[in-house]
VMD Tcl script that draws the C-alpha trace (Angstrom):
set ca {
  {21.23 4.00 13.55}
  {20.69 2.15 10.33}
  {19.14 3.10 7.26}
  {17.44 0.95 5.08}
  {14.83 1.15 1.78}
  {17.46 2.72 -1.01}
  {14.10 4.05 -3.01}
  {16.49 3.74 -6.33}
  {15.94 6.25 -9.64}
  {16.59 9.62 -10.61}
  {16.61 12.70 -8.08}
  {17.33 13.24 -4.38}
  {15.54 9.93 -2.71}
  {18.05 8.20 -1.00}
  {16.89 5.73 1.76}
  {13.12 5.84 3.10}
  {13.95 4.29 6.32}
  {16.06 4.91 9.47}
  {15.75 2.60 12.37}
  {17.40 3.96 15.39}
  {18.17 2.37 18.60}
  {15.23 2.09 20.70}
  {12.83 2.84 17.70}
  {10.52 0.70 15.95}
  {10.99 -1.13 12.59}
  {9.07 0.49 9.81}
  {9.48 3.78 10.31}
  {9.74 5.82 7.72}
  {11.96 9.34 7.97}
  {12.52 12.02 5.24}
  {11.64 15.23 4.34}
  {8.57 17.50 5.15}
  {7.09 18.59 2.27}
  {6.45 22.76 2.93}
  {5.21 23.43 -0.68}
  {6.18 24.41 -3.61}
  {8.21 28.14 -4.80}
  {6.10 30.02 -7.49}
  {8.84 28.07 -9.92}
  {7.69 24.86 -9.20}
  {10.40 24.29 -7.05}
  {10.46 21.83 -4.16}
  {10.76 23.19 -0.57}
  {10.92 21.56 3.21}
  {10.74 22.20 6.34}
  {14.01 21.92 8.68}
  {14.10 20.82 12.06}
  {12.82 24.25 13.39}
  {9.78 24.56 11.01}
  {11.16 26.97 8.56}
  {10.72 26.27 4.94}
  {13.79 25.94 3.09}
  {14.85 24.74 -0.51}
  {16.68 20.99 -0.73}
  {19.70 21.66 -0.77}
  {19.89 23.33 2.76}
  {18.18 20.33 4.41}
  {20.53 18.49 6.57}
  {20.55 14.59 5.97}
  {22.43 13.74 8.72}
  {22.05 10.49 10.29}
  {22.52 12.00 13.87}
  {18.90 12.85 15.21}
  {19.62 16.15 16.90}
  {21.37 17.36 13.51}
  {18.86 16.05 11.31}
  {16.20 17.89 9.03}
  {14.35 14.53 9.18}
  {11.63 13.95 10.42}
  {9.84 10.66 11.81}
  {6.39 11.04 8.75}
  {4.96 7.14 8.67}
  {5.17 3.67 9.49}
  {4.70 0.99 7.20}
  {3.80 -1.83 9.90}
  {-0.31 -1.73 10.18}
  {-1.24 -1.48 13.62}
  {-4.56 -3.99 13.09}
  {-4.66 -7.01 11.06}
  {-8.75 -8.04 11.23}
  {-10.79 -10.62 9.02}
  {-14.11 -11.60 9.28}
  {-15.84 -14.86 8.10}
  {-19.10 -16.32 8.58}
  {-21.92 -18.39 6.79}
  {-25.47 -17.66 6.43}
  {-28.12 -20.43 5.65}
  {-31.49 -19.96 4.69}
  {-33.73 -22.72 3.73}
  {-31.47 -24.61 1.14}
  {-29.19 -21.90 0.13}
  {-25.66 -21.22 1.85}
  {-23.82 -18.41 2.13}
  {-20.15 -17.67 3.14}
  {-18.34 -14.63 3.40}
  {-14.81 -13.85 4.17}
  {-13.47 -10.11 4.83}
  {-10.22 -8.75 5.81}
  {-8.78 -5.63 6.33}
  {-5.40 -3.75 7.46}
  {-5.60 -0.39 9.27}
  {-3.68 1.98 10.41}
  {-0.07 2.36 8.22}
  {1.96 3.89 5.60}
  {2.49 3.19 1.85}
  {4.92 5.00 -0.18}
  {3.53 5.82 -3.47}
  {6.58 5.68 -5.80}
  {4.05 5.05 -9.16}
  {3.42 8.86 -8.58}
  {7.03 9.78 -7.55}
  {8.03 8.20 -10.53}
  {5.06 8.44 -13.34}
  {3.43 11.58 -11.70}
  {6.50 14.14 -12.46}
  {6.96 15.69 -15.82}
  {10.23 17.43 -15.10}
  {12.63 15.90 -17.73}
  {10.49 13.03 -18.56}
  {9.97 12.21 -22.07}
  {8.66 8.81 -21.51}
  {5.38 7.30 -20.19}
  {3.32 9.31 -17.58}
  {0.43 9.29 -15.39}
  {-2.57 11.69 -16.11}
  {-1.99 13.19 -12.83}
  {1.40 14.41 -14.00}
  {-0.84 17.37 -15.60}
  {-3.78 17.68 -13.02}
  {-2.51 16.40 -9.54}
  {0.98 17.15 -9.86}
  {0.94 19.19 -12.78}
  {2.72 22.23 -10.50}
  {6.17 20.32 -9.99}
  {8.71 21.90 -12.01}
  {11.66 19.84 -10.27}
  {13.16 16.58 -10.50}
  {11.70 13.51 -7.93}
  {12.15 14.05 -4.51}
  {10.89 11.70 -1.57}
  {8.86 13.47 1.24}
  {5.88 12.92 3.09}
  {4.17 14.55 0.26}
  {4.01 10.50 -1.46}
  {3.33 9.16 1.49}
  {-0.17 8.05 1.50}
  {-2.91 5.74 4.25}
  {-2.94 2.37 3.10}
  {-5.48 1.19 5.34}
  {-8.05 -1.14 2.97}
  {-10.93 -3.68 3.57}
  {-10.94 -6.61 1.17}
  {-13.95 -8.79 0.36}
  {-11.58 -11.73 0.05}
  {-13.90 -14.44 -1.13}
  {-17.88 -14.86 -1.29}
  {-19.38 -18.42 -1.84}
  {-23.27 -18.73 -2.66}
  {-24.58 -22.36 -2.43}
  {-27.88 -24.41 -2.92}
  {-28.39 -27.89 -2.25}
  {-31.47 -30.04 -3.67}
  {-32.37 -33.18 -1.74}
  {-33.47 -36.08 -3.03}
  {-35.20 -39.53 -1.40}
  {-32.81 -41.58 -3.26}
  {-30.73 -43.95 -1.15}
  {-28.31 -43.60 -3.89}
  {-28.42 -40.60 -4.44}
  {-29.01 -38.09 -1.48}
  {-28.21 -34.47 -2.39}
  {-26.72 -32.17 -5.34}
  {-25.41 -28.68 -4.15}
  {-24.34 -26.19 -6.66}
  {-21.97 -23.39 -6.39}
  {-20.21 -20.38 -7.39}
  {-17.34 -18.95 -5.27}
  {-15.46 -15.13 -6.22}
  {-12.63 -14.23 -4.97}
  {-10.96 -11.03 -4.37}
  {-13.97 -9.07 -5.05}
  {-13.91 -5.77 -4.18}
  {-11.53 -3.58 -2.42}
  {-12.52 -0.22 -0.48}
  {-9.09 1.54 0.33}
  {-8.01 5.16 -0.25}
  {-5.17 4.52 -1.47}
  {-4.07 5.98 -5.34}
  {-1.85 3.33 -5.74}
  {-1.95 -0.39 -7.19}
  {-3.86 -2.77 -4.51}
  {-1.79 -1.73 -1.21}
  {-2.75 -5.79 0.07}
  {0.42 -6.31 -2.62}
  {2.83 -4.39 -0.14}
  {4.76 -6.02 2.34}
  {4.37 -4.82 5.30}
  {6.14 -7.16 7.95}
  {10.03 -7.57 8.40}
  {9.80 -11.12 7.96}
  {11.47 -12.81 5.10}
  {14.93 -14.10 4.17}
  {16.23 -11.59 6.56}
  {14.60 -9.92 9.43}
  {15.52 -5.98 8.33}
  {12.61 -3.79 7.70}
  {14.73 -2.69 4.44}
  {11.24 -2.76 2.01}
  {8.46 -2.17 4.22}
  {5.59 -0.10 2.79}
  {6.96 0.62 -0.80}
  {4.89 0.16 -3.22}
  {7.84 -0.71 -5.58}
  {5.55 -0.91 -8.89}
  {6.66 -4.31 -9.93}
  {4.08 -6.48 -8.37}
  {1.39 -7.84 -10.62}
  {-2.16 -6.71 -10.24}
  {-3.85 -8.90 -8.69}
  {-7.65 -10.57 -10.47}
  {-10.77 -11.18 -9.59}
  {-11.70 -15.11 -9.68}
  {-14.82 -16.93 -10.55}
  {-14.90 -20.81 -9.73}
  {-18.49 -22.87 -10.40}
  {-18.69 -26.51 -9.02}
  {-20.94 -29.09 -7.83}
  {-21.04 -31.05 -4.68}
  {-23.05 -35.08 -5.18}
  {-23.98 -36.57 -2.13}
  {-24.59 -40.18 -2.24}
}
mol new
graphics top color blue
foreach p $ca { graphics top sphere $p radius 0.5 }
foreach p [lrange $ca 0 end-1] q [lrange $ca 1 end] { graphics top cylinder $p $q radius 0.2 }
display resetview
């Protein structure tokens, strides 16, 4: 067994993934959230469903000792896109869709920004309306753990052409192409297309799969306007 994803901050997170022999990559383990004690205190349930406080689950890294559980994977199971143009008369149409179903996101924005226990600094609004019973520091559960399935209108492109009996001078087309245009996901979280979700990079490790880590960017929307000549 290796463990992999060091979450980093205040509180009891620790590592957000385990990959064991046999196992897949991606696959997230830690607590299961049970609810919360009339305090506002965090509790979980142990391997044999009982709800306990954190500091009597059992981290071990040996799966029949273990209070953790297998809660998510951050690999999608189904990459899908969609393209196609429409013509009608002298206007053109292309669309381009793409979506990723089926996986995992940890939401560490509202681990981090979402708890008001000892925080004097920035916070999210749903500190006090989502999350406004947590009276305890951060703790990393399945209770962050959020669908990051989306669809993504990547990139429209509207066209029309005008012809012209000109051996010179044979056709003007004029267009307008957006990109990233909408987004239809129910995820909380910044744009979960931003989160990696393949081991593949300098090393092959799974180590920051499905965290969204809350550096990356936002992404924009794009507007491009051009003109084709045909001569």
């Amino acid at each position: 067994m290796r463990t992999f994803g060091g979450i980093g901050g205040a509180g009891d997170l620790g590592d957000a993934f385990r990959t064991y022999e046999g196992r897949n990559i991606g696959e997230f383990w830690g607590k299961r959230f049970a609810g919360f004690t009339p305090e506002g205190k965090w509790t979980f349930f142990n391997k044999n469903g009982v709800a306990v406080p954190n500091a009597q689950i059992n981290t071990s890294p040996f799966r029949d000792q273990t209070d953790l559980a297998l809660i998510g994977n951050a690999i999608p199971k189904y990459y899908l896109s969609l393209g196609n143009t429409f013509t009608y008369k002298k206007f053109d149409l292309t669309i381009f869709l793409r979506s990723k179903l089926d996986f995992d996101v940890l939401n560490t924005v509202a681990l981090s920004y979402g708890n008001k226990f000892g925080t004097q600094g920035n916070l999210l609004n749903s500190a006090f309306t989502k999350y406004a019973e947590i009276n305890d520091t951060y703790m990393y559960s399945d209770y962050y753990l959020e669908s990051g399935s989306f669809l993504k209108v990547d990139e429209v492109t509207l066209g029309y052409t005008f012809k012209f009996n000109d051996k010179a001078f044979r056709s003007l087309r004029v267009y307008a192409v957006g990109q990233n245009l909408a987004l239809l996901t129910g995820y909380s979280g910044n744009d979960p297309d931003l989160i990696q979700d393949t081991g593949l990079g300098q090393e092959i490790n799974g180590r920051s799969l499905g965290i969204d880590t809350r550096s990356p960017y936002p992404t924009t929307r794009q507007f491009v306007f051009g003109v084709n000549v045909g001569f």
